[in-house]
C-alpha positions in Angstrom: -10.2 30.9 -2.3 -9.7 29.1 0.9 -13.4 27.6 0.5 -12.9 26.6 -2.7 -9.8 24.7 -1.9 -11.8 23.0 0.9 -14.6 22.1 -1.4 -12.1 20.5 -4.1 -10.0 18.6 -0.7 -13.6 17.0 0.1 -14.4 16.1 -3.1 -11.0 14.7 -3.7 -10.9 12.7 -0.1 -15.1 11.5 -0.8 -13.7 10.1 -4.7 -10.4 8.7 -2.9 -13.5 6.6 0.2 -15.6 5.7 -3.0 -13.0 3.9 -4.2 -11.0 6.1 -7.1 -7.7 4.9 -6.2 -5.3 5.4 -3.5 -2.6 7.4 -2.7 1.0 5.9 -3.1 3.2 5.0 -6.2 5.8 6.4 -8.4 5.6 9.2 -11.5 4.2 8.3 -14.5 7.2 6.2 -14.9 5.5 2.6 -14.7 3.1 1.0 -17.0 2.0 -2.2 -17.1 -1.0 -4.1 -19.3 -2.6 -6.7 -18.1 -2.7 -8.9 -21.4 -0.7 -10.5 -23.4 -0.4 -7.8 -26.2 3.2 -6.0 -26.3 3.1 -2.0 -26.3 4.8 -1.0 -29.4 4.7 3.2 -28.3 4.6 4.5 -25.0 3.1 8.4 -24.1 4.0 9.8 -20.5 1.4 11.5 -19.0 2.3 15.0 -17.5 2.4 15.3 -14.1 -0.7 17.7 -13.6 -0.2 20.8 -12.4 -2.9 20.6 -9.4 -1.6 17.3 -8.7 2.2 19.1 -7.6 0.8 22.2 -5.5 -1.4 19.1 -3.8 1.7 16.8 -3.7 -0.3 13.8 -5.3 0.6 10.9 -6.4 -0.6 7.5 -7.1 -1.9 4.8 -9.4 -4.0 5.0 -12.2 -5.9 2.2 -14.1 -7.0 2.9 -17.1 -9.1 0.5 -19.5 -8.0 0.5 -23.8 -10.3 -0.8 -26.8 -7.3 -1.5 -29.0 -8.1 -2.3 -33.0 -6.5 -5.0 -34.1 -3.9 -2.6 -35.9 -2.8 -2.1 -32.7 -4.4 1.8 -32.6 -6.3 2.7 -29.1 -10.0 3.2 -30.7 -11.2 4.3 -27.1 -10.1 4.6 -23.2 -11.9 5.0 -20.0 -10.7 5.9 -16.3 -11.2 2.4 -14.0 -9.7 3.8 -10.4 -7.1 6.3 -9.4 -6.8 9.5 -8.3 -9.7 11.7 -10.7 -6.9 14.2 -10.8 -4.2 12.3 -12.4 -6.8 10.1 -14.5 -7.4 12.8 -17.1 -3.5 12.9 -18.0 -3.4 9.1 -18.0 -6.6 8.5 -20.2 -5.0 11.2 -23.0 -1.7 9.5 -22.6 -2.8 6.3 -23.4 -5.1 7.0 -25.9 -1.5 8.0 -27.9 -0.2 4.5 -26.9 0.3 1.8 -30.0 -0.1 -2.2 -29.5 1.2 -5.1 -31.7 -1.3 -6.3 -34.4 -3.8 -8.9 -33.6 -6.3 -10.5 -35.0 -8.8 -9.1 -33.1 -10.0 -6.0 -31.2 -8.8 -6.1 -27.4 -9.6 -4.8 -24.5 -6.8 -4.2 -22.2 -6.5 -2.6 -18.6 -2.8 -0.5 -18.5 -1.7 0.6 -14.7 0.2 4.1 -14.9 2.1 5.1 -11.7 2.6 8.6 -10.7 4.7 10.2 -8.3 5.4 13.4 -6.5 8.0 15.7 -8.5 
């Protein structure tokens, strides 16, 4: 057990030097876009389990292809913590935009912090 936790605190430390994200921030409490286009419906992420017995937090950028309806057609992970990108990604995949004319791209910032 002990090894294993050591293997995943490498792994995590190695994703956090590579560039994931860093470690400071709030609970999923804050969300900002960084377009123009108004957020109709919020989702909070869960806190993740593994991220409170390993008293993570942080901030998590996430990247939306939203259909000009305003739906979230697809999301992707851009930097954070690997741990709390999962929850973030699934949250915002639920989130619903104004209309537009167009399909957007737009990169949300979801801040997490220890419970």
């Amino acid at each position: 057990m002990l090894r294993r936790f050591r293997s995943l605190n490498v792994v995590l430390s190695i994703a956090l030097i590579v560039g994931f994200g860093s470690l400071a921030g709030a609970q999923s409490a804050g969300a900002d876009t960084a377009s123009g286009r108004k957020v109709l419906t919020r989702v909070q992420p869960p806190y993740p389990e593994l991220a409170k017995k390993m008293h993570l937090h942080g901030t998590v950028r996430v990247e939306a292809v939203v259909r000009s309806n305003g739906t979230v057609k697809s999301t992707r992970v851009l930097g954070g913590n690997p741990v709390l990108g999962e929850a973030a990604e699934d949250a915002v995949a639920k989130w619903k935009f104004d209309p537009a004319p167009s399909e957007t791209t737009e990169v949300v910032q979801l801040a997490f912090e220890s419970q």
